[in-house]
C-alpha positions as CSV (number, residue, x, y, z in Angstrom):
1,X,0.0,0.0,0.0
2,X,1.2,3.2,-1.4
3,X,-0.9,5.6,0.7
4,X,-2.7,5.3,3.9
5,X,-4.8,8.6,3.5
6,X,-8.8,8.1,4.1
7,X,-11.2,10.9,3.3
8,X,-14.1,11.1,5.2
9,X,-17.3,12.8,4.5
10,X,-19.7,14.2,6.7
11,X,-16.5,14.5,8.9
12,X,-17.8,16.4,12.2
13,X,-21.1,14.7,12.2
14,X,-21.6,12.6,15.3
15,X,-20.7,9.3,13.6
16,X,-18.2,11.0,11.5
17,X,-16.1,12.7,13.7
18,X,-15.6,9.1,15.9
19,X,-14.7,7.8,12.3
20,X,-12.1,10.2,11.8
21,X,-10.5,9.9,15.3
22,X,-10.8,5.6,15.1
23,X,-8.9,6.3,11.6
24,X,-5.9,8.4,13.3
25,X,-5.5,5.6,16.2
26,X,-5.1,3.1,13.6
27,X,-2.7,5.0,11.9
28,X,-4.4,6.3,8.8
29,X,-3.5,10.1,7.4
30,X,-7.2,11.6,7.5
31,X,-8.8,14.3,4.9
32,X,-12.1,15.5,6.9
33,X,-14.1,16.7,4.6
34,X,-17.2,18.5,5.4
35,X,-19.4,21.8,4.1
36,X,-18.0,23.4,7.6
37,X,-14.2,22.7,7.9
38,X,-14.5,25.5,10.6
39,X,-16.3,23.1,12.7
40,X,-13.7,20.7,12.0
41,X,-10.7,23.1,13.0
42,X,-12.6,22.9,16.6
43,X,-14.2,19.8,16.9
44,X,-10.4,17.6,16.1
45,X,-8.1,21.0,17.7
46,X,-6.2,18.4,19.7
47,X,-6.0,16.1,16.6
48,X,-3.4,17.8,14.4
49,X,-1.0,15.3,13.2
50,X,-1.9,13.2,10.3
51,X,-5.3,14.9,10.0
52,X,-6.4,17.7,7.1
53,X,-9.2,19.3,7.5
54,X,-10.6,20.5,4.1
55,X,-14.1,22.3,2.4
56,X,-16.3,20.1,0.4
57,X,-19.6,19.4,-0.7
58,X,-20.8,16.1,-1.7
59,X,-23.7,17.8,-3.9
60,X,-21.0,19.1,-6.3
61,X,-18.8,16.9,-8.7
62,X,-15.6,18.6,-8.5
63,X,-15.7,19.4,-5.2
64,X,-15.6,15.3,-4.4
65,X,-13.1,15.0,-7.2
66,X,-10.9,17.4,-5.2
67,X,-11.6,15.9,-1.8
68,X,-11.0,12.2,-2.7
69,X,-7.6,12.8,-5.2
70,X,-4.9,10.6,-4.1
71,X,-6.8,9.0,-1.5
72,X,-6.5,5.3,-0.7
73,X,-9.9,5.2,0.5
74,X,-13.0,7.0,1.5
75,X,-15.5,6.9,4.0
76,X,-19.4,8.5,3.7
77,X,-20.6,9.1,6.6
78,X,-23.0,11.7,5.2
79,X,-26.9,11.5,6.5
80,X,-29.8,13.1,6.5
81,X,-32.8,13.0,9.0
82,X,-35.2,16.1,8.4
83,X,-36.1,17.0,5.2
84,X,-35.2,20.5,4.0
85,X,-35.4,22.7,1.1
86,X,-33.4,20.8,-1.6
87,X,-31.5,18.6,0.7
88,X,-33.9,15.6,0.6
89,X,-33.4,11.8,1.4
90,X,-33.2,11.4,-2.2
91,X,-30.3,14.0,-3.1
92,X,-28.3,13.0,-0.2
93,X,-28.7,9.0,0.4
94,X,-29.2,7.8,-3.0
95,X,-27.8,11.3,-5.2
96,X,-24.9,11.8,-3.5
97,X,-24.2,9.1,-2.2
98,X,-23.6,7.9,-5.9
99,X,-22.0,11.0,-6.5
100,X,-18.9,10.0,-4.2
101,X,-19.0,6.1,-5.4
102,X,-18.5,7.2,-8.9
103,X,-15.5,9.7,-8.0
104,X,-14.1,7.7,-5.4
105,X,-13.8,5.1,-8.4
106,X,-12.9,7.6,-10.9
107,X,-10.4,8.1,-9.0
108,X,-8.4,4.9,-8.5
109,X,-9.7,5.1,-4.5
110,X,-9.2,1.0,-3.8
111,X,-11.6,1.4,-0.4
112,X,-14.9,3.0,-0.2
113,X,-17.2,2.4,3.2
114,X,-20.5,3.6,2.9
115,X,-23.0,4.2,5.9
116,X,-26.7,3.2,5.6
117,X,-28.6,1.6,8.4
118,X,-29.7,-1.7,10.0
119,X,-33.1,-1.9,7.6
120,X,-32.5,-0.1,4.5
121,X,-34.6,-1.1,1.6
122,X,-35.8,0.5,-1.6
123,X,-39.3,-1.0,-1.0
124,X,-40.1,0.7,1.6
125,X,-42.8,3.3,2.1
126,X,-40.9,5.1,4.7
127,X,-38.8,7.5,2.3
128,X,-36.5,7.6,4.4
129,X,-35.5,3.8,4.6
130,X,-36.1,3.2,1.0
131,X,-33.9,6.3,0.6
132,X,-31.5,4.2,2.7
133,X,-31.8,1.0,0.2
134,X,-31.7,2.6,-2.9
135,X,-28.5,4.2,-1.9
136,X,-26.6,1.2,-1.1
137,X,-27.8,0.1,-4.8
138,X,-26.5,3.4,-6.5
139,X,-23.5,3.1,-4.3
140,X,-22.5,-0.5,-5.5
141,X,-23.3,0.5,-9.3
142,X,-20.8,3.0,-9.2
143,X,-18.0,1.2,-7.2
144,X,-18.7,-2.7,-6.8
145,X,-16.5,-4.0,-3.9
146,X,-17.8,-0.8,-2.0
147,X,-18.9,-2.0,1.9
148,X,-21.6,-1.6,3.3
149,X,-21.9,0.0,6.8
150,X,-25.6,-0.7,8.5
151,X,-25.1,0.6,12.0
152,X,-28.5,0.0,14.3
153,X,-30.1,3.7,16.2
154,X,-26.5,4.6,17.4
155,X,-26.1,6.1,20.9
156,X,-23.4,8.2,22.6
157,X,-22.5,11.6,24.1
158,X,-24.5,14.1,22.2
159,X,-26.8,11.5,20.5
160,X,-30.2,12.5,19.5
161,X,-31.4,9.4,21.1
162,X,-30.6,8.0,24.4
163,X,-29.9,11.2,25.6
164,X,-32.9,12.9,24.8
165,X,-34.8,9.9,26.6
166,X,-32.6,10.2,29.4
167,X,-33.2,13.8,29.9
168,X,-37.0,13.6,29.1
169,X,-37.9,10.9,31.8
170,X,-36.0,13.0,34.4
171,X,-38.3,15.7,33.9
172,X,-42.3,13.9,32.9
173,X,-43.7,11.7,35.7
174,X,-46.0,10.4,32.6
175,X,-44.1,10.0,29.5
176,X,-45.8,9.2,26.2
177,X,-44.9,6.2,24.2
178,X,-45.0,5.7,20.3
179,X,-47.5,2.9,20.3
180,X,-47.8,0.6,22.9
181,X,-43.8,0.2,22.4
182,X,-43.1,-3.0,21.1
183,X,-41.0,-1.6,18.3
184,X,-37.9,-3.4,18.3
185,X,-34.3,-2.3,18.6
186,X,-31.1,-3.3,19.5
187,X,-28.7,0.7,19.7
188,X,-25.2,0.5,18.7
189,X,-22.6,2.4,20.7
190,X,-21.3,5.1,18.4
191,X,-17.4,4.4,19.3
192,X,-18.0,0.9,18.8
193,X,-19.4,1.3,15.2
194,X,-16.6,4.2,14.1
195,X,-13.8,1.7,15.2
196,X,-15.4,-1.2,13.1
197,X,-15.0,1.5,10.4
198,X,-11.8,1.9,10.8
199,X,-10.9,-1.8,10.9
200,X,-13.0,-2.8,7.7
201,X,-10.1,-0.8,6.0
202,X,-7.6,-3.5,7.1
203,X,-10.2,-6.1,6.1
204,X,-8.8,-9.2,3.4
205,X,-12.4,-9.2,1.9
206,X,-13.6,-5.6,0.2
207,X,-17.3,-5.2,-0.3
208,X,-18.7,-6.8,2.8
209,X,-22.1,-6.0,4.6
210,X,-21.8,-5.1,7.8
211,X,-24.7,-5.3,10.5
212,X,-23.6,-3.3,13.6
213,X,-26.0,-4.0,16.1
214,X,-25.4,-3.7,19.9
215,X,-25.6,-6.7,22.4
216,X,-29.2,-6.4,23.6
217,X,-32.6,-6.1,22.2
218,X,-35.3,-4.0,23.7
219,X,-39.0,-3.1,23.0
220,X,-39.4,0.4,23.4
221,X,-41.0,0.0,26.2
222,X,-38.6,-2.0,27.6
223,X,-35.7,0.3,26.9
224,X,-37.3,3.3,28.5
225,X,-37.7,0.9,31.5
226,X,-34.2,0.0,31.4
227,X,-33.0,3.4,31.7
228,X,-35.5,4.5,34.5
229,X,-34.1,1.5,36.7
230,X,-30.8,2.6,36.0
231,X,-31.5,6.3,37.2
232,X,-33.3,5.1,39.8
233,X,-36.5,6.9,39.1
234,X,-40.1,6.1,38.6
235,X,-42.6,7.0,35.8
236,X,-45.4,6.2,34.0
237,X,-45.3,4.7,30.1
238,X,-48.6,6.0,28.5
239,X,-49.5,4.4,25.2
240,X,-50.4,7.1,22.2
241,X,-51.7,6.2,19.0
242,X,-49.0,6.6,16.4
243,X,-52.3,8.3,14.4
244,X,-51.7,10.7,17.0
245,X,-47.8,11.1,17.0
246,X,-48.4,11.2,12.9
247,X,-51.0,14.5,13.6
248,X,-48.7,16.0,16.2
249,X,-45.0,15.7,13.6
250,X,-47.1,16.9,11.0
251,X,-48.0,19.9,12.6
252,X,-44.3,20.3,14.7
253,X,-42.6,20.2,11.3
254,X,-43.6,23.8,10.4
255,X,-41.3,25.1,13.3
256,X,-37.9,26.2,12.9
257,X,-36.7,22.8,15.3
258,X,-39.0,20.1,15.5
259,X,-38.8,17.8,18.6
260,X,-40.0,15.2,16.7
261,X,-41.0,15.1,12.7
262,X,-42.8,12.4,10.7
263,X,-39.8,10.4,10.1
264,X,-38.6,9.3,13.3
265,X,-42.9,8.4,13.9
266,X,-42.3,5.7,10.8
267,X,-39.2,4.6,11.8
268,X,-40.8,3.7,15.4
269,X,-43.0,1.5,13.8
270,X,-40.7,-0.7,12.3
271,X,-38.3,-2.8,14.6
272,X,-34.1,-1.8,13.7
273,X,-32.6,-5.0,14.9
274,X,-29.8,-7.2,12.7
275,X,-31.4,-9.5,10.4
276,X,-28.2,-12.4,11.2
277,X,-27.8,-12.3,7.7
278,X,-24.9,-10.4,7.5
279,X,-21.6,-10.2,9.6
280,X,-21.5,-7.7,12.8
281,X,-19.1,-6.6,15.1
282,X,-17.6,-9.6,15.9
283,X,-16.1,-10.6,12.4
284,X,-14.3,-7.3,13.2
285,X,-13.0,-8.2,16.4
286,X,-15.1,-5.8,18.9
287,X,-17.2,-6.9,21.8
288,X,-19.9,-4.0,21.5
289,X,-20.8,-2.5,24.6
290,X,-24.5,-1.2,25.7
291,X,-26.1,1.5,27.1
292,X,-24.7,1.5,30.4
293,X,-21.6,3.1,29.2
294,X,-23.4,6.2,28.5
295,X,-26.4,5.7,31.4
296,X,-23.4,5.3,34.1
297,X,-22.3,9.6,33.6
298,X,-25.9,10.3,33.6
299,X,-26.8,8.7,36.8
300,X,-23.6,10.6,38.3
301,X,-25.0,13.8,36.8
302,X,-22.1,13.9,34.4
């Protein structure tokens, strides 16, 4: 191997910026690319050496070209989870997502990791999912031995998921559930997926599919439980409609920042747990670890 630069897109995202960092420990040179380097400059200020920090835009052609020149591989860890103006599921899970498969090829890249999620399928109704599946198809037209990253719900410090619960059940006695919550899921610790990122580089096989899931299963219902016990607090789980959730995301959307929008309501009503089908965690050497890593600081009041 001539070069062991990566660039990675969606760089200071909160998947991304674990990637980068897992990259550096294994001894990678890192290009973060992102539309904000600024935030780059900040969020890796103590990473300097072996890391570039550089402006691009997976929406434009030559602005990939520039970003993934000379790279050995390339990582896009670029999502999407509200809708707005002209960034749509569409333009950036299946658009440009293509967009950097074809350049990445183009561009003699031998390495390209591409991040969908635990569930993706282009026959879905939910656009988001089918988003999700028809841009692992685009991807792998473009640049065939590409690998395929499907993390499960991903938690961590600054998630907009386990913490959100956490903080939410400190503060309702009654706390409303999406359904009866029996929606499935089994969250992936976000350190644990960006270091199997960095490990699929040094992978014999290109062009695996990888189904990151974490250790346990919940219900919904079960989860929120989970993390009441381990704070040590009571509250009541009230059932609501998803009909209702539907009416209430529908009419939240129209404010500037939505505390919940019609997406996350469909993805609650399908479970996000690994189909087996695939290889997880453990072809990659990591024992995933579970909530309690990030439930432990916020029973301390960390």
């Amino acid at each position: 191997m001539t070069s062991r630069k990566v660039t990675v897109f969606g760089s200071t995202g909160f998947l991304g910026r674990r990637v980068v960092q897992h990259l550096l420990d294994h001894g990678f040179e890192v290009r973060a690319a992102s539309r904000h380097p600024e935030r780059g400059a900040q969020v890796f200020r103590n990473r300097s050496s072996g890391l570039e920090v550089v402006r691009a835009d997976v929406g434009d052609d030559r602005s990939v070209i520039g970003a993934v020149a000379g790279a050995f591989a390339v990582v896009n860890a670029v999502s999407l989870y509200v809708e707005r103006g002209s960034d749509t599921f569409r333009s950036v899970h299946v658009e440009a997502a293509a967009r950097v498969a074809q350049h990445s090829r183009g561009s003699g890249v031998q390495r390209l990791a591409h991040v969908s999620g635990i569930g993706a399928d282009a026959q879905s109704h939910s656009s988001y999912i089918r988003s999700r599946g028809e841009g692992e198809s685009a991807v792998r037209a473009a640049f065939a031995e590409a690998t395929i990253i499907r993390p499960g719900v991903m938690f961590g410090p600054g998630d907009a998921f386990l913490i959100p619960l956490t903080k939410m059940l400190r503060m309702f006695p009654v706390f409303p559930m999406f359904g009866r919550g029996q929606t499935a899921l089994q969250p992936a610790y976000v350190e644990d997926v960006g270091e199997a990122i960095a490990r699929c580089f040094d992978a014999p096989e290109p062009g695996m599919i990888y189904e990151l899931a974490g250790p346990n299963t919940y219900t919904y219902k079960e989860l929120l439980q989970t993390i009441c016990n381990y704070l040590d607090i009571r509250r009541v789980l009230a059932p609501m409609p998803i009909t209702v959730w539907k009416m209430l995301a529908a009419a939240a959307e129209f404010l500037p920042a939505s505390p919940v929008t019609s997406n996350q309501v469909e993805l609650m009503t399908k479970d996000n747990v690994a189909s087996g089908r695939h290889p997880g965690f453990d072809t990659l050497g990591i024992e995933p670890r579970g909530i309690e890593i990030v439930l432990a600081p916020a029973r301390r009041g960390d």
